[in-house]
C-alpha positions as CSV (number, residue, x, y, z in Angstrom):
1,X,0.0,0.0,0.0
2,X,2.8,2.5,0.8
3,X,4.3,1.9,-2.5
4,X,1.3,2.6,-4.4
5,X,0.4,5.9,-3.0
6,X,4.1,6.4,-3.7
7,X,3.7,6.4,-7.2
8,X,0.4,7.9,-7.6
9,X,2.3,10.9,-5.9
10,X,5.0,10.8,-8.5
11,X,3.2,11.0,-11.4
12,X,1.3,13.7,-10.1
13,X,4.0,15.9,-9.6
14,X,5.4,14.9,-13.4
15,X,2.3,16.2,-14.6
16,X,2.1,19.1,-12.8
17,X,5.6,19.8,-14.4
18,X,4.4,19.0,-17.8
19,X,1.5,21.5,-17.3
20,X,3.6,24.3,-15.8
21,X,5.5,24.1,-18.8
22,X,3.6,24.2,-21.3
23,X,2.2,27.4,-19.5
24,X,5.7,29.1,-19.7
25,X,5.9,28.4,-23.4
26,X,2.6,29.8,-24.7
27,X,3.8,32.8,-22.4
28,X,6.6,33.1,-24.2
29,X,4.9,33.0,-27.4
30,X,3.0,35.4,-27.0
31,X,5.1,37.7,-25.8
32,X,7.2,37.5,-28.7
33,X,4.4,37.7,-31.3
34,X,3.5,40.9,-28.9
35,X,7.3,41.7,-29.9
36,X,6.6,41.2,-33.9
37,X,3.6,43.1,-34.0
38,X,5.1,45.9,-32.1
39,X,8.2,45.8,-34.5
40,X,5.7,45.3,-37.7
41,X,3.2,48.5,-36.4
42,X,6.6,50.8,-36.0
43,X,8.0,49.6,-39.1
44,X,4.5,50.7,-41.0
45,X,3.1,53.6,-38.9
46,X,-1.2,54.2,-39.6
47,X,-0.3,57.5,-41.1
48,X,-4.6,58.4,-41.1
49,X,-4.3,57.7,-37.5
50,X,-5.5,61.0,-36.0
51,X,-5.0,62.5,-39.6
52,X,-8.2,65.0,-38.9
53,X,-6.0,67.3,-37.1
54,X,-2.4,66.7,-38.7
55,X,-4.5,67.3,-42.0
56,X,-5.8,70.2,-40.8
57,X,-2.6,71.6,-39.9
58,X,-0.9,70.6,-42.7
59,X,-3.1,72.1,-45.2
60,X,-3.8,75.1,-42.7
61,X,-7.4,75.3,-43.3
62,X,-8.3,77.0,-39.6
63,X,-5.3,79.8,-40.9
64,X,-7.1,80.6,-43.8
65,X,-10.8,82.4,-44.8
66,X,-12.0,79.6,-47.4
67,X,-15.9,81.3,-47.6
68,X,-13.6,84.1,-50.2
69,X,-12.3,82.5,-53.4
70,X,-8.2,82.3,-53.9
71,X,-6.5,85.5,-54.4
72,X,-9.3,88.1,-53.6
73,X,-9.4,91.2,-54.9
74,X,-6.5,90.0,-57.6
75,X,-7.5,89.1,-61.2
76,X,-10.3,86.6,-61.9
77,X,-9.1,83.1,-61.1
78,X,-9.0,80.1,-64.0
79,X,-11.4,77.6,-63.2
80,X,-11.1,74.6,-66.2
81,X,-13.5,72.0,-66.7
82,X,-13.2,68.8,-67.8
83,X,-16.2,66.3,-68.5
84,X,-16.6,62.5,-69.4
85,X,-20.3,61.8,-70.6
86,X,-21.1,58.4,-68.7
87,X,-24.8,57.8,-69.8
88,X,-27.3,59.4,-72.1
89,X,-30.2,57.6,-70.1
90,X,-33.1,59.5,-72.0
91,X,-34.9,61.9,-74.4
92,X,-38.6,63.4,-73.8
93,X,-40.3,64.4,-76.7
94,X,-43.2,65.6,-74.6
95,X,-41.4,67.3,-71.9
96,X,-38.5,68.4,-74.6
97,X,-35.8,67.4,-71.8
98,X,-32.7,64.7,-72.0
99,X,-31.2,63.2,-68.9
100,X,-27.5,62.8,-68.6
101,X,-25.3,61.3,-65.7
102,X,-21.6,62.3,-66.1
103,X,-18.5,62.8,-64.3
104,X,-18.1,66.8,-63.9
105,X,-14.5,67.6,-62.5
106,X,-12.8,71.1,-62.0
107,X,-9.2,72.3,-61.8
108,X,-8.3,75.5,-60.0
109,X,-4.9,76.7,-58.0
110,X,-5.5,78.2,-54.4
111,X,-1.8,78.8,-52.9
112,X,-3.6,78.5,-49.2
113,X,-3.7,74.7,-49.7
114,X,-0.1,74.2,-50.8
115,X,1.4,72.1,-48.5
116,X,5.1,70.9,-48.2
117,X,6.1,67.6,-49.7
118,X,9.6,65.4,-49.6
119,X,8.3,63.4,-53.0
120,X,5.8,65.8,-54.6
121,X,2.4,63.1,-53.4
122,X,-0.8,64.3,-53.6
123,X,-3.6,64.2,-51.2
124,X,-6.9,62.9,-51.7
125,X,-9.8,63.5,-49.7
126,X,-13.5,62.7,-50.1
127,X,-16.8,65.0,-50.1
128,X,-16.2,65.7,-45.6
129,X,-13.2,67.9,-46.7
130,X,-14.9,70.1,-49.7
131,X,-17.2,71.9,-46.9
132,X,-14.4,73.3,-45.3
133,X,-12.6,75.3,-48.1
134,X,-13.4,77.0,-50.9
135,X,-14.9,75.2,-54.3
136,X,-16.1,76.5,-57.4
137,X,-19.9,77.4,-57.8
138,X,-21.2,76.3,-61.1
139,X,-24.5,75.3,-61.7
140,X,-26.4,74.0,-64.6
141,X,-28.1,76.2,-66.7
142,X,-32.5,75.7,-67.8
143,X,-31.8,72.1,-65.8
144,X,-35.0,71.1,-64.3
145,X,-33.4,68.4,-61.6
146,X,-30.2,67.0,-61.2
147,X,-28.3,65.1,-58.1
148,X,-25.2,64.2,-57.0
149,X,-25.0,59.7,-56.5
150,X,-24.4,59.1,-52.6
151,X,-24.4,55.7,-53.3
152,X,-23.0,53.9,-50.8
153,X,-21.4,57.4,-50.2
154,X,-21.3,61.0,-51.6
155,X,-19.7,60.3,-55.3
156,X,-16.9,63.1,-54.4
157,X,-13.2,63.4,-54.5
158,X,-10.8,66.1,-53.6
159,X,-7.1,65.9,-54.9
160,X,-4.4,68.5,-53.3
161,X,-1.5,68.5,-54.5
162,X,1.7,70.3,-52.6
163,X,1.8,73.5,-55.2
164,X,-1.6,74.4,-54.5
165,X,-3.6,73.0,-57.6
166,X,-6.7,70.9,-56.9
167,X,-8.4,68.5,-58.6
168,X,-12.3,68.5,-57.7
169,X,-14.3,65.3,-59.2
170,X,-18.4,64.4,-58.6
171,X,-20.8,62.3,-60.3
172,X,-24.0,64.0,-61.2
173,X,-27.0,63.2,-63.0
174,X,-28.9,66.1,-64.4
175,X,-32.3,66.6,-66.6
176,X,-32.4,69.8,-68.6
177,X,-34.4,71.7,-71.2
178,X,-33.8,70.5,-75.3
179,X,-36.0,73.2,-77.4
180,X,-36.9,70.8,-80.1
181,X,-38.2,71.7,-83.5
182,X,-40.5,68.6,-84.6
183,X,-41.5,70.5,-88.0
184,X,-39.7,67.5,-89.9
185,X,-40.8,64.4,-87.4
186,X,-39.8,61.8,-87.3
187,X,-37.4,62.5,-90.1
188,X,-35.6,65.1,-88.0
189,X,-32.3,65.7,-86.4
190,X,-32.4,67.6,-83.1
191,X,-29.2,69.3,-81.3
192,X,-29.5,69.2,-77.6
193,X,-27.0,71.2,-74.9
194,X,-26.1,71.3,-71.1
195,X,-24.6,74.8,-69.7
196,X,-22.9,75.2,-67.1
197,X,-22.3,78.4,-65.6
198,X,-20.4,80.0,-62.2
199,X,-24.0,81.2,-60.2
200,X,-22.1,83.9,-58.1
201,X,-19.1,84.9,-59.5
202,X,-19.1,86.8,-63.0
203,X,-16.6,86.9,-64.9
204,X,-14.4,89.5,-63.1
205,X,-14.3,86.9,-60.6
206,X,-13.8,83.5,-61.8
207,X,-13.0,82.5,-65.7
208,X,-14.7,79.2,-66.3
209,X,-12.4,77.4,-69.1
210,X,-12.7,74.0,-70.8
211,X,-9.3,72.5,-70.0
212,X,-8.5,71.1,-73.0
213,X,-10.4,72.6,-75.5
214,X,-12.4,69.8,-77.6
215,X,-10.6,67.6,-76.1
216,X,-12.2,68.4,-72.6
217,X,-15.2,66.4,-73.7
218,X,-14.9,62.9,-73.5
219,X,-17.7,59.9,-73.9
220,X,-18.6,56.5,-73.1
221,X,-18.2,54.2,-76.4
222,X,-21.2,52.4,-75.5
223,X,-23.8,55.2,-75.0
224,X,-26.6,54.7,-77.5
225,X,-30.3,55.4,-77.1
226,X,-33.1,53.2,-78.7
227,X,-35.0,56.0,-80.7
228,X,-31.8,58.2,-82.0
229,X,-28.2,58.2,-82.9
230,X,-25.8,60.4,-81.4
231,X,-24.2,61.6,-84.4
232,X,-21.6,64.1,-82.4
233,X,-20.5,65.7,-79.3
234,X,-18.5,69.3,-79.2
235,X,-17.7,72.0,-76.8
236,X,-18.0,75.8,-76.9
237,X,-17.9,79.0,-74.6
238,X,-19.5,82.3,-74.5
239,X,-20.5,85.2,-72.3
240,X,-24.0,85.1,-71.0
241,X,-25.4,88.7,-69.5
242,X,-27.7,88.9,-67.1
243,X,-28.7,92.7,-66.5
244,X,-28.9,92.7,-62.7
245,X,-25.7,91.0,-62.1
246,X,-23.1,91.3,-65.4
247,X,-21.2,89.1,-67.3
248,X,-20.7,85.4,-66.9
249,X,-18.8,82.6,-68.2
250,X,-20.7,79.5,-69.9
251,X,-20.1,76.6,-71.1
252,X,-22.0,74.3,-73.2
253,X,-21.8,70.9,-73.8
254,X,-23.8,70.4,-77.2
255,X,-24.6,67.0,-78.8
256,X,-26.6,66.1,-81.9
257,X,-29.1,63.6,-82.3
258,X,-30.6,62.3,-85.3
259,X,-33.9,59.7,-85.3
260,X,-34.4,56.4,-86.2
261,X,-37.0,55.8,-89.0
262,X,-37.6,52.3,-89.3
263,X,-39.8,52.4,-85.8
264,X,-41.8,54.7,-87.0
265,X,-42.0,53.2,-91.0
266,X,-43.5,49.8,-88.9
267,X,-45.8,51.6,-86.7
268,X,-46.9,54.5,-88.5
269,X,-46.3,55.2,-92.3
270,X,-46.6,51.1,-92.9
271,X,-50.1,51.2,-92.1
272,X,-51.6,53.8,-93.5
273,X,-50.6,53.2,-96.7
274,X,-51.8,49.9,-96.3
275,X,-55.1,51.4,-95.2
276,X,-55.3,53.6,-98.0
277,X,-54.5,50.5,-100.1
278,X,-57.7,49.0,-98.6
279,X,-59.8,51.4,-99.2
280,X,-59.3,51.4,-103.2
281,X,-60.5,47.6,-103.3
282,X,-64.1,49.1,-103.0
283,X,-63.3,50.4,-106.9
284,X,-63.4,46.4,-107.9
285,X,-66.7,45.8,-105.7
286,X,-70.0,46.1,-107.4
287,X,-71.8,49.4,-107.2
288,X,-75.0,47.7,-106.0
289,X,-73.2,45.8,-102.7
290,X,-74.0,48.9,-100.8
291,X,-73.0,47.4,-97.2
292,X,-69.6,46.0,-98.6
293,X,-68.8,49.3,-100.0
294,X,-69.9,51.5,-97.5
295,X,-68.5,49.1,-94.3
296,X,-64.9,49.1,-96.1
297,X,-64.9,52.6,-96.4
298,X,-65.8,53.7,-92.8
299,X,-63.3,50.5,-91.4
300,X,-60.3,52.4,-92.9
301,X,-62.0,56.0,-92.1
302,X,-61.9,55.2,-88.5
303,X,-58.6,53.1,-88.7
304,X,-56.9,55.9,-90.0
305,X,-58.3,58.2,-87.3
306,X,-56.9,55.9,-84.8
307,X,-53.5,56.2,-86.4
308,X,-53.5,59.6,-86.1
309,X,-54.6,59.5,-82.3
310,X,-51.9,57.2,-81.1
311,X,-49.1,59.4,-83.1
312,X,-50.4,62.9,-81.4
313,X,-50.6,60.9,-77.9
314,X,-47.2,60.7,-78.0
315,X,-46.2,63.8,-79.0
316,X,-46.2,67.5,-77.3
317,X,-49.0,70.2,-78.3
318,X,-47.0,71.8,-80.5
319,X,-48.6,74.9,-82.8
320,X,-47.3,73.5,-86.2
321,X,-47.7,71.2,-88.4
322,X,-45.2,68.3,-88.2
323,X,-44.0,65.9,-91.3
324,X,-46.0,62.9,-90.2
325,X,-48.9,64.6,-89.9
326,X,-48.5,65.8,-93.5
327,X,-48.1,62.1,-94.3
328,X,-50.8,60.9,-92.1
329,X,-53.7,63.7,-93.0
330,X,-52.8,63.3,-97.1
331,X,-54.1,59.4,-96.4
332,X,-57.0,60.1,-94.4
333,X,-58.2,62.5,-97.2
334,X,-57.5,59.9,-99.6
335,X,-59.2,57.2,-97.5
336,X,-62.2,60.2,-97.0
337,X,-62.4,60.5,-100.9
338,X,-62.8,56.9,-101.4
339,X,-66.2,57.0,-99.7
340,X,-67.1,59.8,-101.0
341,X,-66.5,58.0,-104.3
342,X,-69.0,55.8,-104.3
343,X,-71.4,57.9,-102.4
344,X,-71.1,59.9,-106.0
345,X,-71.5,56.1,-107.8
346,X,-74.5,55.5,-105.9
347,X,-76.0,58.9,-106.2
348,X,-75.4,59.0,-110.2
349,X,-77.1,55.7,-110.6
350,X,-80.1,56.1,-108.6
351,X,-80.4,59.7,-110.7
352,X,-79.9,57.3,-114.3
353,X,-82.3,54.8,-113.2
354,X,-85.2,57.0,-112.0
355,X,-84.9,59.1,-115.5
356,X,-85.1,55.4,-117.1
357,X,-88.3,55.0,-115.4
358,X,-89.9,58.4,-116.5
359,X,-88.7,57.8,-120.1
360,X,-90.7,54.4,-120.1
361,X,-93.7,55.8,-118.6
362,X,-93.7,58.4,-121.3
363,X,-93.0,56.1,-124.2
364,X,-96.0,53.7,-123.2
365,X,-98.4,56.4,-122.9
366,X,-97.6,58.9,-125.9
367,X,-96.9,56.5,-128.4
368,X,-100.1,54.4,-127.9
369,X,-97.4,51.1,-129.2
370,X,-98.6,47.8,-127.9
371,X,-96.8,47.0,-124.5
372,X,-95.1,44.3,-126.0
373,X,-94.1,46.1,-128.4
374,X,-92.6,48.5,-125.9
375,X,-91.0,46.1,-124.4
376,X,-89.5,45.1,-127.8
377,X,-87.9,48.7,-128.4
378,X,-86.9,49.2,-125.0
379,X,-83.1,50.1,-124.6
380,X,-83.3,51.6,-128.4
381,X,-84.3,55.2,-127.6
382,X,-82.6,57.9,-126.1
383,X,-84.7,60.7,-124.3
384,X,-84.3,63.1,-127.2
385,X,-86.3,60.8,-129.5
386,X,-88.4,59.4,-126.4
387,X,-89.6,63.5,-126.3
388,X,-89.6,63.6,-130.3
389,X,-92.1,61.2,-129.4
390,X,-93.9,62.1,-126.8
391,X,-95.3,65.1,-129.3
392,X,-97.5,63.1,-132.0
393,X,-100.8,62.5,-131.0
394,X,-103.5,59.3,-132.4
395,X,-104.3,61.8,-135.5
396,X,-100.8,62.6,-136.5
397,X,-99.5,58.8,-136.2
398,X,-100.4,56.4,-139.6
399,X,-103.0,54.0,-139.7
400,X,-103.3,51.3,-137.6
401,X,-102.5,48.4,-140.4
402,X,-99.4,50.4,-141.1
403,X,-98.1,51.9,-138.0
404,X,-95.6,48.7,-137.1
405,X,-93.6,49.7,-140.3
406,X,-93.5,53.0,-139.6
407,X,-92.7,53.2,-136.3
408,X,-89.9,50.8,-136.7
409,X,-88.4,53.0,-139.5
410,X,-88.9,56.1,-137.1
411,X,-86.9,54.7,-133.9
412,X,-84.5,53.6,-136.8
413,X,-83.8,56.6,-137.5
414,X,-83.8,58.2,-134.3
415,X,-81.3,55.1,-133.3
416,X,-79.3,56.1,-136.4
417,X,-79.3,59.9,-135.3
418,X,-78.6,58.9,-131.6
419,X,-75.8,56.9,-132.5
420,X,-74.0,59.6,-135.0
421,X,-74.9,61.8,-131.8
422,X,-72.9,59.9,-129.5
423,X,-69.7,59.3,-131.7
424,X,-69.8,63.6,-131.8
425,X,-69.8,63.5,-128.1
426,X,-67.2,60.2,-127.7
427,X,-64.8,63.1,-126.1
428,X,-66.2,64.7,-123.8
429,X,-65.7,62.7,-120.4
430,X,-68.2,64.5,-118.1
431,X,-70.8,63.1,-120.2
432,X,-69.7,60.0,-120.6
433,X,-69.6,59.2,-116.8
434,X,-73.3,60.5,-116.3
435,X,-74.2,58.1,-118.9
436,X,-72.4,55.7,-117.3
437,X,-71.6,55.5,-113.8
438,X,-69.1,52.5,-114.1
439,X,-66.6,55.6,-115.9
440,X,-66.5,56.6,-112.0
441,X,-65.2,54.1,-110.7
442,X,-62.8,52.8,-113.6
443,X,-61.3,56.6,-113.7
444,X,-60.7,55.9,-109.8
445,X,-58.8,52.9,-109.9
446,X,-56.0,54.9,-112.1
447,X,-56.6,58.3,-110.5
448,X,-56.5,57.2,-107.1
449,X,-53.4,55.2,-107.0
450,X,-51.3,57.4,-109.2
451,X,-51.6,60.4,-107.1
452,X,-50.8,58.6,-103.9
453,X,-47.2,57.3,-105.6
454,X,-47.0,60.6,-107.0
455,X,-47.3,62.5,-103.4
456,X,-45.2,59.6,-101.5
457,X,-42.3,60.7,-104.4
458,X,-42.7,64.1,-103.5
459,X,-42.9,63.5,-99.6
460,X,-40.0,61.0,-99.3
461,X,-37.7,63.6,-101.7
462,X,-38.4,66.7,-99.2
463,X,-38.4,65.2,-96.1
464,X,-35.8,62.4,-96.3
């Protein structure tokens, strides 16, 4: 028994020395990775590490009056502006505005900032530092709402560099006014521009410039729009007066746009010449198929008006008369003139048949002639020799055993005269369709066609 206790003591105390141990060396470790990270974080100082107030001093911002621009009272100061287009996102017909998001940055020089520097490094600072000096004040001109992204933060940076010169870049996305002219939609070309101009300072003050000229202007190779194409993009500069305040300096960022056609040759001009197209195949239907004709020509009546509804929906109130409704009005008149066509047709041959009937009733009653022997000679008079006629009476005709002969031989004649008659008047057209009312609508199916190819030449020449 002694013995065992013995040992159970032993290896008790050869653990304990094991554990204690094992405690000393993860001390040590530590203590020397304490060591490393110590020798790592004074090897590679945080230089932001209370950089609010070294930044302050080195820049000497609380030395300086920043709410009064660089060099006050001295010459204006050069303000250039560069800007790269990143997005053309749309263009309003009815509101005549385009939407625009771009990167807008300005360069200046303000000696207050310069800062001393071993290897010539600039500073850059976010949107925090741009409220505490000074910064140029340009606006956009006629824009009706614009914002700078703050997405996940304010899309701002400041760059100081030790001279003095700055470097201010944000990310805006403005709308502003386009004055369109749509006398030559959708066939037109339309030249929109964004201005930007100093608010406060005129020009005494501050000299807006583009830095580079042309070159200043820079866009986004994959910018396109689905109704237009952007044909070009320029710069200028000019001086805008204002007569309460002076002179000003403004720039303009101008771009020209010039419509697609094929949407609008699909959806518009496609069908209403097809409509008007429609409406001529009433010229092949016969005149007497009243609710054919007359149901064709109001379908393509109202069609067209509903064509000309859904382009004008579209479209701003404007006080002139635009290309496509040049197109669009020409067809419904033609499409109108089609049912007034065989509104014509129909009126002509009711006004034939009911002098028909008269001429009949005449005939059967003046020339005291069998009935079926009228019947016989009907069709072989004309009204002329129907009214020739009409003026015998019983005592002036022959007798009764020859009065067939006779009265054969006397339409024969009058046939004869109504025939040398008709070849006298073979020219003259007017007549011709009253006689017959099919002239109408063979004249129509050359007429009608012809002039629509002749006015498509003439609209696709001016317009196009």
């Amino acid at each position: 028994m002694p013995y065992f206790t013995k040992l159970l003591l032993l290896i008790f105390c050869l653990v304990l020395l094991v554990e204690s141990r094992k405690h000393r060396r993860r001390r040590w470790t530590s203590h020397l990775d304490v060591q490393r990270a110590s020798h790592i974080f004074k090897r590679n100082q945080d230089l932001t590490k209370a950089r609010k107030g070294k930044t302050e001093q080195l820049l000497r911002i609380d030395e300086h009056d920043f709410s009064m621009r660089p060099a006050f009272g001295g010459p204006a100061i050069p303000v250039g502006v560069d800007v790269q287009v990143e997005s053309l996102d749309s263009i309003s017909e009815v509101d005549m505005d385009f939407t625009m998001t771009l990167y807008l940055r300005h360069y200046w020089k303000d000696e207050r900032l310069s800062f001393p520097s071993t290897n010539n490094k600039s500073m850059t600072f976010d949107g925090r530092l741009v409220k505490k000096i000074w910064v140029p004040d340009v606006f956009f001109v006629h824009s009706k709402r614009s914002f700078i992204h703050d997405t996940t933060t304010d899309n701002i940076m400041l760059r100081v560099f030790p001279d003095g010169h700055v470097l201010y870049s944000m990310r805006v996305t403005v709308t502003a006014m386009c004055n369109m002219d749509f006398s030559r939609f959708p066939l037109d070309s339309q030249t929109c521009s964004l201005e930007l101009e100093s608010y406060a300072y005129t020009d005494e003050d501050l000299m807006l410039y583009w830095k580079n000229g042309n070159e200043s202007l820079k866009t986004d190779e994959k910018i396109s729009l689905s109704q237009f194409l952007i044909q070009k993009f320029h710069t200028t500069s000019r001086l805008a007066f204002y007569s309460s305040t002076g002179w000003y300096n403004r720039l303009y960022i101008n771009f020209t746009l010039r419509r697609h056609i094929f949407f609008f040759l699909l959806q518009t001009y496609f069908p209403a010449t097809l409509m008007v197209m429609l409406s001529w195949v009433s010229f092949w239907i016969d005149r007497r198929a009243v609710p054919a004709r007359v149901s064709l020509g109001i379908t393509t009546v109202l069609t067209m008006s509903t064509i000309i509804t859904g382009v004008n929906a579209s479209m701003p109130r404007v006080s002139y008369i635009k290309a496509v409704d040049i197109y669009l009005w020409v067809s419904f008149v033609f499409v109108f003139l089609s049912v007034l066509e065989y509104a014509a047709v129909n009126y002509l041959t009711t006004v034939q048949e009911r002098k028909e009937r008269k001429l009949r009733e005449r005939f059967s009653c003046s020339c005291g002639i069998p009935h079926s022997k009228t019947m016989m000679l009907d069709g072989n008079y004309s009204e002329s020799d129907a009214n020739s006629l009409a003026g015998y009476t019983r005592n002036q005709m022959v007798p009764e055993e020859e009065k067939p002969e006779k009265v054969v031989v006397h339409l024969a004649m009058s046939n004869e005269s109504n025939s040398s008659r008709k070849r006298g008047l073979k020219g003259h057209v007017g007549l011709r369709i009253i006689q017959n009312t099919h002239a109408i609508d063979k004249y129509s199916r050359l007429i009608f066609p012809g002039t629509y190819i002749v006015f498509n030449l003439i609209y696709w020449s001016v317009f196009s």
